[in-house]
SEZA-629551 format. One record per residue (C-alpha): x, y, z. Coordinates in pm, whole numbers, padded with zeros to 5 digits, always signed. Layout:
<nodes>
XYZ;...
</nodes>
This chain:
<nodes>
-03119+19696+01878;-03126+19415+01609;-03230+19086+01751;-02965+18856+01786;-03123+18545+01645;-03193+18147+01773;-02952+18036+02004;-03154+17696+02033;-02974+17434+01802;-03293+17250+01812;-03510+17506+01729;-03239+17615+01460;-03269+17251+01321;-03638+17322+01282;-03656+17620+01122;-03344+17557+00864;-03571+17610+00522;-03302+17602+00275;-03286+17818-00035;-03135+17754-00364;-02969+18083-00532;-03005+18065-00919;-02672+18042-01095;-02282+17942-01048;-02051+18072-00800;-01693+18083-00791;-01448+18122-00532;-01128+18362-00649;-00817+18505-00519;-00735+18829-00613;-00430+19128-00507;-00704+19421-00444;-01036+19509-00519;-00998+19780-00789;-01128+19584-01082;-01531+19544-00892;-01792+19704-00818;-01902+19601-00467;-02257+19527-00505;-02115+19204-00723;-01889+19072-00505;-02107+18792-00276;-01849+18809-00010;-01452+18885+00009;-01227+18831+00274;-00884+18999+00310;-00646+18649+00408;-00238+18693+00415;-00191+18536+00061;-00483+18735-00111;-00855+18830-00108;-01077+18547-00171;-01368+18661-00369;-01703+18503-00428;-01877+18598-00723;-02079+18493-01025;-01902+18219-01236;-01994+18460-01541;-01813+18745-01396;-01440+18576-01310;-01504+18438-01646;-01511+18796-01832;-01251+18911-01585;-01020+18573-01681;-01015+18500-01318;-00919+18133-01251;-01134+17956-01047;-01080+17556-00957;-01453+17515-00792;-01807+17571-00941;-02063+17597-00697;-02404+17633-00591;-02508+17890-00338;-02743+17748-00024;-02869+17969+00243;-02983+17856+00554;-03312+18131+00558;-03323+18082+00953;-03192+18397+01150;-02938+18196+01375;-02731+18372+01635;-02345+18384+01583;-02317+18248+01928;-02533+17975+01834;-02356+17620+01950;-02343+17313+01695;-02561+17425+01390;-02251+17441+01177;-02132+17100+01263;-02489+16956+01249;-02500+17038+00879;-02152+16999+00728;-02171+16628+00979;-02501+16556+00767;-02385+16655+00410;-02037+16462+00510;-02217+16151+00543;-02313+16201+00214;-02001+16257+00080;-02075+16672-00009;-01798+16910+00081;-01919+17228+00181;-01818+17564+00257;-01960+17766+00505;-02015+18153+00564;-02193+18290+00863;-02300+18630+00821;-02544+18808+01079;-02806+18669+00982;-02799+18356+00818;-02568+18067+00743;-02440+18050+00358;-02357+17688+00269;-02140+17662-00139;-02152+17299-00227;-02035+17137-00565;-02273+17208-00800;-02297+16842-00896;-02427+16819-00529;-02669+17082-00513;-02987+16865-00562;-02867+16569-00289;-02746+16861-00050;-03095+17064-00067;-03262+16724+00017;-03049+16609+00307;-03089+17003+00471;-03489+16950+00458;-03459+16620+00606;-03200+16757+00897;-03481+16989+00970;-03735+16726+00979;-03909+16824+00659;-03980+16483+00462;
</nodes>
């Protein structure tokens, strides 16, 4: 059995240790999937008006996807639980403060934060001060 992950928020908050993925990602919407190979895609999810893609900036550009929102890629390297109360709020409550809009996926094992790229620099700071990391 896999272990589940933290449960305690303040343990969570300790243990954050942010990481910066190189490059630029993009969030797209496209009809189907036919036109990638899986292992590029970051994440897609299947929504009523479309799949929404996440993928390298420099792939939707030599598929001429459009794309409204270049971001950077932040994951939150502590294995949370998905039943884990408050750690989302916690973080997207500290980066709002700070005016940084961020959008969040929660896979198994970690928490995957896209911020404006502009924002990438402030947002890695104010996640290593939220887990009390000066």
């Amino acid at each position: 059995m896999t272990p589940s992950g933290e449960t305690n928020l303040k343990e969570i908050l300790k243990s954050l240790k942010p990481t910066h993925h190189s490059g630029d990602y993009v969030f797209c919407v496209v009809d189907n999937l036919e036109k990638f190979n899986l292992n590029d895609l970051i994440l897609f999810f299947r929504e009523g008006e479309g799949i929404t893609v996440i993928i390298k900036k420099e792939l939707a550009d030599r598929l001429q996807l459009p794309y409204s929102f270049i971001s950077s890629w932040i994951t939150l390297t502590v294995h949370s639980s998905l039943s884990a109360v408050g750690l989302t709020a916690s973080f997207s409550r500290a980066l709002a403060e700070k005016g940084i809009s961020c959008n969040v996926v929660a896979a198994f094992y970690h928490d995957h934060i896209f911020v404006d790229k502009k924002d990438t620099e402030a947002a890695m700071v104010i996640l290593t001060q939220l887990s009390g990391k000066k």
